[in-house]
PAVEX-353059 format. One record per residue (C-alpha): residue number from 0; residue in one letter; x, y, z. Coordinates in steps of 0.1 Angstrom, whole numbers. Example, Ala and Ser with C-alpha at 12.3 -4.5 7.8 and 13.67 -1.06 7.14 Angstrom:
// residues 2
r seq 0	type A	c1 123	c2 -45	c3 78
r seq 1	type S	c1 137	c2 -11	c3 71
// end
This chain:
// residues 229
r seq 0	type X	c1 1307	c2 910	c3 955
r seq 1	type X	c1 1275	c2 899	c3 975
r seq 2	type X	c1 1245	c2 890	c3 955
r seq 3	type X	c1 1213	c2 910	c3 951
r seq 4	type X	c1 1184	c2 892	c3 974
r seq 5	type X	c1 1146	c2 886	c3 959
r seq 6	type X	c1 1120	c2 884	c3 971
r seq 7	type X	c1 1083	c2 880	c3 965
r seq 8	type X	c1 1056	c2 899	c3 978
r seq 9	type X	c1 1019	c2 898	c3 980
r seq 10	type X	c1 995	c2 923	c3 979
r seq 11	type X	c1 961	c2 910	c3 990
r seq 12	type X	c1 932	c2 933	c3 985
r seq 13	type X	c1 906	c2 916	c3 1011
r seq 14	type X	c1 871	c2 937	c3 999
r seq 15	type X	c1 848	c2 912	c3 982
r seq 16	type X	c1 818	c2 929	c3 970
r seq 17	type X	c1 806	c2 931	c3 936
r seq 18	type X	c1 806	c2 968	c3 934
r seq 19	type X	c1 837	c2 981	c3 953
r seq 20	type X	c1 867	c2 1002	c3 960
r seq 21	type X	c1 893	c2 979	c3 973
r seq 22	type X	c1 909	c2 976	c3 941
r seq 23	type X	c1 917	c2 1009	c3 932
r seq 24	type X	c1 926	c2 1012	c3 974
r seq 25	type X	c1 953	c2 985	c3 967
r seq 26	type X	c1 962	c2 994	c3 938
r seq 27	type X	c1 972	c2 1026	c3 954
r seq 28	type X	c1 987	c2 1013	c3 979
r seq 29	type X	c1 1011	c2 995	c3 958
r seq 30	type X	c1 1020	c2 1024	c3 934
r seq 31	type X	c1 1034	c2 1039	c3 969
r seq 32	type X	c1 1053	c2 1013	c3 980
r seq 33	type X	c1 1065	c2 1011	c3 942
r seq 34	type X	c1 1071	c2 1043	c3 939
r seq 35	type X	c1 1096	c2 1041	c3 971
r seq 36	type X	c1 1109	c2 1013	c3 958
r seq 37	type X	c1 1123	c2 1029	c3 924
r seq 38	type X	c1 1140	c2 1058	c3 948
r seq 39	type X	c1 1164	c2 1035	c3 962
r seq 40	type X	c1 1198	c2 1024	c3 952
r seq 41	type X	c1 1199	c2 996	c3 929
r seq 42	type X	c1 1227	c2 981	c3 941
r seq 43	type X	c1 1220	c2 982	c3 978
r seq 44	type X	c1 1182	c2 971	c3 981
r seq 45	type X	c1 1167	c2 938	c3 973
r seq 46	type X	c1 1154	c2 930	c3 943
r seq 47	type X	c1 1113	c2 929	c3 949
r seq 48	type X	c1 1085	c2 914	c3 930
r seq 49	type X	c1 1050	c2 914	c3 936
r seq 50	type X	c1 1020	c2 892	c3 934
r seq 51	type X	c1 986	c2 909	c3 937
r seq 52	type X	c1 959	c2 886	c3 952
r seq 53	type X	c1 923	c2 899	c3 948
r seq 54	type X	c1 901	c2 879	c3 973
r seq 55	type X	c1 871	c2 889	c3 950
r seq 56	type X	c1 881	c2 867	c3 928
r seq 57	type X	c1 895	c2 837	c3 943
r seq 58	type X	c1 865	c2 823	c3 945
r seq 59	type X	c1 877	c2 799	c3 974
r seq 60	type X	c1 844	c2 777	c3 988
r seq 61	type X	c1 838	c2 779	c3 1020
r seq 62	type X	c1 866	c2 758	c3 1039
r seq 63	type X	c1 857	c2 722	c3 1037
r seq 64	type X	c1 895	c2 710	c3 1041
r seq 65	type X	c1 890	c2 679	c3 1061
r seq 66	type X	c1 924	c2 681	c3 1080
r seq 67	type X	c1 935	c2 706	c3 1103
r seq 68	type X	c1 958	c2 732	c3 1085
r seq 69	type X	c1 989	c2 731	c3 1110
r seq 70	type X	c1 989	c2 697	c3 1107
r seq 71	type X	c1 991	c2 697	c3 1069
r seq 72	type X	c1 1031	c2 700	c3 1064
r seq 73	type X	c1 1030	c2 708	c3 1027
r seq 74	type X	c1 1009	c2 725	c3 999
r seq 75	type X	c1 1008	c2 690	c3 982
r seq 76	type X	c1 992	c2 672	c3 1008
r seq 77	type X	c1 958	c2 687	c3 1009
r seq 78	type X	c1 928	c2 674	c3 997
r seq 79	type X	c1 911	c2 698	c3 973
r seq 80	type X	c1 930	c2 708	c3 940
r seq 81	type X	c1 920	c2 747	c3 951
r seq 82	type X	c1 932	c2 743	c3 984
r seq 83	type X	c1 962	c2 728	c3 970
r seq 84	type X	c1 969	c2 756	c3 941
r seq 85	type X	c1 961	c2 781	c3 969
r seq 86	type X	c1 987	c2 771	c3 992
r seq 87	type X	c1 1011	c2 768	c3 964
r seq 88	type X	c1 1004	c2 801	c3 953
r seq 89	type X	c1 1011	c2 818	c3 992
r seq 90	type X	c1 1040	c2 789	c3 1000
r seq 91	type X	c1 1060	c2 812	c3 972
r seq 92	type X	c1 1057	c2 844	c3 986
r seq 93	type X	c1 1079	c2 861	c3 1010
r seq 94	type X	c1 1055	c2 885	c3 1031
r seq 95	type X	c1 1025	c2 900	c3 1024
r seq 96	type X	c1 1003	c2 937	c3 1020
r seq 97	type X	c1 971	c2 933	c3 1036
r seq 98	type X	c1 950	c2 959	c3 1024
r seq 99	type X	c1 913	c2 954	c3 1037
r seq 100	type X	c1 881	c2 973	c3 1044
r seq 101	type X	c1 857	c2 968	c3 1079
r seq 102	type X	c1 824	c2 946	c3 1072
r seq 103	type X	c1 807	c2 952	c3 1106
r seq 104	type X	c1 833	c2 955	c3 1128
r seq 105	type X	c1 856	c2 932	c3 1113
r seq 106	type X	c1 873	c2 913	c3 1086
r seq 107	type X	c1 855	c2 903	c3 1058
r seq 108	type X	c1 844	c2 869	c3 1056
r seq 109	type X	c1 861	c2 861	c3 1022
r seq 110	type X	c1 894	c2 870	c3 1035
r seq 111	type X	c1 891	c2 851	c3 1069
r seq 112	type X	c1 882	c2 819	c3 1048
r seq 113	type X	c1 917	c2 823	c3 1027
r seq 114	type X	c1 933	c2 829	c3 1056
r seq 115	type X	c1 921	c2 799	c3 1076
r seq 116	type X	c1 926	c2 777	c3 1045
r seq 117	type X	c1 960	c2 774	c3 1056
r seq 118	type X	c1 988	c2 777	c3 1082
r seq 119	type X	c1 1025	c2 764	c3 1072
r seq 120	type X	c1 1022	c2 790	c3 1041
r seq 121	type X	c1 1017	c2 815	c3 1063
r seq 122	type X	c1 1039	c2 817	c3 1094
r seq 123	type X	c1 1069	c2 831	c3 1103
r seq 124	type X	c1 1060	c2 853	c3 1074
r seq 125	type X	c1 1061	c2 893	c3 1077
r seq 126	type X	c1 1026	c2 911	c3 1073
r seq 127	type X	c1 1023	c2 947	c3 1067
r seq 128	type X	c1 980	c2 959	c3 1072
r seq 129	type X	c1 964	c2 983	c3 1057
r seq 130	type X	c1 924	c2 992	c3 1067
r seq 131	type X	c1 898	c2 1017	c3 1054
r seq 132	type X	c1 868	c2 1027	c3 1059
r seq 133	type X	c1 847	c2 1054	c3 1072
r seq 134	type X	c1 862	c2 1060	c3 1105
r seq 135	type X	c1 893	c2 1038	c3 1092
r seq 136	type X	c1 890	c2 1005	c3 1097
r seq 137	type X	c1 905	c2 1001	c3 1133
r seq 138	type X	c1 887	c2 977	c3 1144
r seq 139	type X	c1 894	c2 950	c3 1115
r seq 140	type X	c1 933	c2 961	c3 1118
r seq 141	type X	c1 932	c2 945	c3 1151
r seq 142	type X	c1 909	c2 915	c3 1142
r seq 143	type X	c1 939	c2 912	c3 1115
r seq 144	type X	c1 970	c2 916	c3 1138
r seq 145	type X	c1 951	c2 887	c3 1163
r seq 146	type X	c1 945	c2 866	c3 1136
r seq 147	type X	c1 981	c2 871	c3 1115
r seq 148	type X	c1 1003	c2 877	c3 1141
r seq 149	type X	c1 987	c2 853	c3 1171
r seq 150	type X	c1 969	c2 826	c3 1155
r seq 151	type X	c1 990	c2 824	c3 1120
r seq 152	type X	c1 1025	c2 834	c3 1138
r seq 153	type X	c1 1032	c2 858	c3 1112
r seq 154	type X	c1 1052	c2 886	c3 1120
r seq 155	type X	c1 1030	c2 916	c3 1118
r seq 156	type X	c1 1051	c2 951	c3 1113
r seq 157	type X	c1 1044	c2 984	c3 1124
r seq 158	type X	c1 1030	c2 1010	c3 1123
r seq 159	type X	c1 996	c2 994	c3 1110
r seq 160	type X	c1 979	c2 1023	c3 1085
r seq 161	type X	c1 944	c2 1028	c3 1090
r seq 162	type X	c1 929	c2 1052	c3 1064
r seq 163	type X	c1 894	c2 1074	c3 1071
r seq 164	type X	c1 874	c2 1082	c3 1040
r seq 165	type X	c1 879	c2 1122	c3 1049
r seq 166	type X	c1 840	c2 1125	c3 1046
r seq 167	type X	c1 807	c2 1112	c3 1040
r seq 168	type X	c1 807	c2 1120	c3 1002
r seq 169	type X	c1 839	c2 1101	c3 999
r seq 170	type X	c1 822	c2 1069	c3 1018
r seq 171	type X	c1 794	c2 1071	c3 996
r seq 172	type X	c1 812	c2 1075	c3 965
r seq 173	type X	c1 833	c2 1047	c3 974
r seq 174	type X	c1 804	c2 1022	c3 983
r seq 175	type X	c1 793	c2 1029	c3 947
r seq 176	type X	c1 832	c2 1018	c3 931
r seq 177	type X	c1 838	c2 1052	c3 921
r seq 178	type X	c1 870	c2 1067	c3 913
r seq 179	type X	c1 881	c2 1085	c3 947
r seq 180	type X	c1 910	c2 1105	c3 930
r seq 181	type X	c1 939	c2 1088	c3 948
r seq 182	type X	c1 964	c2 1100	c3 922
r seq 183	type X	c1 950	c2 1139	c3 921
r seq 184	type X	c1 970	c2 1162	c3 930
r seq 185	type X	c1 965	c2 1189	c3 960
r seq 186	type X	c1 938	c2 1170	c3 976
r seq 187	type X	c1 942	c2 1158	c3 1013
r seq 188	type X	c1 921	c2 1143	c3 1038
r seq 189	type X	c1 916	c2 1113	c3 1063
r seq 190	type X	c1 927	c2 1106	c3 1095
r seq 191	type X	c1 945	c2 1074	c3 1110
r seq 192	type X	c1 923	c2 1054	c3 1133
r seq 193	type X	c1 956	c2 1036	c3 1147
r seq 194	type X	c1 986	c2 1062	c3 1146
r seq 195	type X	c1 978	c2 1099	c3 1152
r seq 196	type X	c1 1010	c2 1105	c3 1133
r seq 197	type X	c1 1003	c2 1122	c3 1101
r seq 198	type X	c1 1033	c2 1125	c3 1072
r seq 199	type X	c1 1037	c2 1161	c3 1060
r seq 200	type X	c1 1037	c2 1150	c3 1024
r seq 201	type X	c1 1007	c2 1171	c3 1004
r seq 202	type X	c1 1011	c2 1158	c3 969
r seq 203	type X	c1 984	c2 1131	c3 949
r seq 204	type X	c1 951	c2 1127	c3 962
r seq 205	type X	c1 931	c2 1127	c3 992
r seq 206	type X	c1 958	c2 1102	c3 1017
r seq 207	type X	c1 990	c2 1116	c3 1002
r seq 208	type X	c1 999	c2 1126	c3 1035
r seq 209	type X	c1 996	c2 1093	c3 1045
r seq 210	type X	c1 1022	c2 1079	c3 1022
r seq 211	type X	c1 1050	c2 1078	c3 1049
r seq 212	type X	c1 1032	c2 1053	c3 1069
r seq 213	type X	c1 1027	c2 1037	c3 1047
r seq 214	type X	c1 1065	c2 1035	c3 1035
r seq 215	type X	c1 1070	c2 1031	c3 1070
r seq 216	type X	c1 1053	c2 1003	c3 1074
r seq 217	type X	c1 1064	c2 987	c3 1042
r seq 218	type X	c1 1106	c2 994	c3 1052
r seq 219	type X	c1 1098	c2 978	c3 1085
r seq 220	type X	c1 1083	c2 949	c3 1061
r seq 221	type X	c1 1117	c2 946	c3 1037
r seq 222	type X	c1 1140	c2 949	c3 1070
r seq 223	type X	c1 1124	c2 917	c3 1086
r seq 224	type X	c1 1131	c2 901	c3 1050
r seq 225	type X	c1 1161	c2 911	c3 1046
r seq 226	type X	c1 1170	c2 894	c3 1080
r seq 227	type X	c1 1150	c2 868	c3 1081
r seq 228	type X	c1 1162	c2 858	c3 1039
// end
């Protein structure tokens, strides 16, 4: 009888403002990949836990390491205590969500500081990216997939999900941290900047027919664990 694998995973919601939507975003995001999760057999999937990592509040100074991050072999061997409890913290997970918004063209500063915190807690690690944002967040999705998959060497999955607020009301409602309805039912909306592929699922809230890339994405995720564990 083979053994059940586990693994860890976390879910890093990369917005940082004081009034925002990321949360409910990733929280969203999760409940789908959940959601999948519970459909599958027991007895032939891995067992799969999740740590959800809110940037926001971190509260990580800017770097001020004074070694170079790929040449610090262990979490123990830096010299801040938060640097240290950081790298701990990402040195137990198995792969990671990404789930980030576009501050001017890019990734937000917070979550490029965690990032370049570290190295050997990152790589060889699979990376699943979710963006959003007006037109939906292409252009920090490929920021990310540089960043993760050239400079970190983590292994960045496909398809990469970018979600489009489905109009300006939306956008304005979610600069203000309002509830966007992701759970309602019947409403759909919002285009992929990255994959013109749209899922023909109709059911709770305004990106449920985005769900299957993002399943997608996160089975493409579990396969490269499964191998690589």
């Amino acid at each position: 009888m083979s053994l059940i694998k586990t693994f860890k995973v976390g879910i890093i919601t990369g917005s940082q403002r004081v009034v925002r939507a990321g949360p409910q975003i990733a929280a969203w995001v999760l409940h789908t990949i959940q959601t999948h999760q519970d459909s599958l057999s027991s007895s032939t999937s891995p067992l799969i836990t999740f740590d959800t990592i809110d940037i926001a509040t971190l509260n990580l100074p800017l770097l001020t390491e004074p070694g170079i991050p790929s040449q610090i072999p262990s979490p123990s061997d830096y010299a801040h205590a938060h640097t240290r409890e950081w790298a701990a913290r990402i040195a137990g997970l198995d792969a990671f969500v990404f789930v980030s918004p576009q501050y001017n063209w890019g990734i937000p500063a917070g979550l490029k500081n965690a990032l370049d915190y570290l190295y050997h807690e990152w790589a060889g690690k699979p990376a699943a990216i979710v963006t959003y944002g007006g037109h939906g967040g292409d252009k920090c999705a490929a920021q990310l997939r540089t960043v993760l998959g050239g400079g970190l060497r983590m292994r960045v999955v496909e398809p990469v999900v970018c979600l489009a607020f489905p109009s300006r009301e939306v956008l304005l409602r979610a600069a203000k941290g309002e509830d966007l309805g992701l759970w309602v039912e019947g409403k759909k909306g919002g285009e992929s900047a990255c994959d013109d592929d749209d899922d023909d699922d109709d059911e709770g809230g305004m990106w449920a027919d985005r769900k299957g890339e993002i399943v997608q994405s996160w089975e493409a995720l579990v396969e490269m664990l499964d191998t690589r564990g």
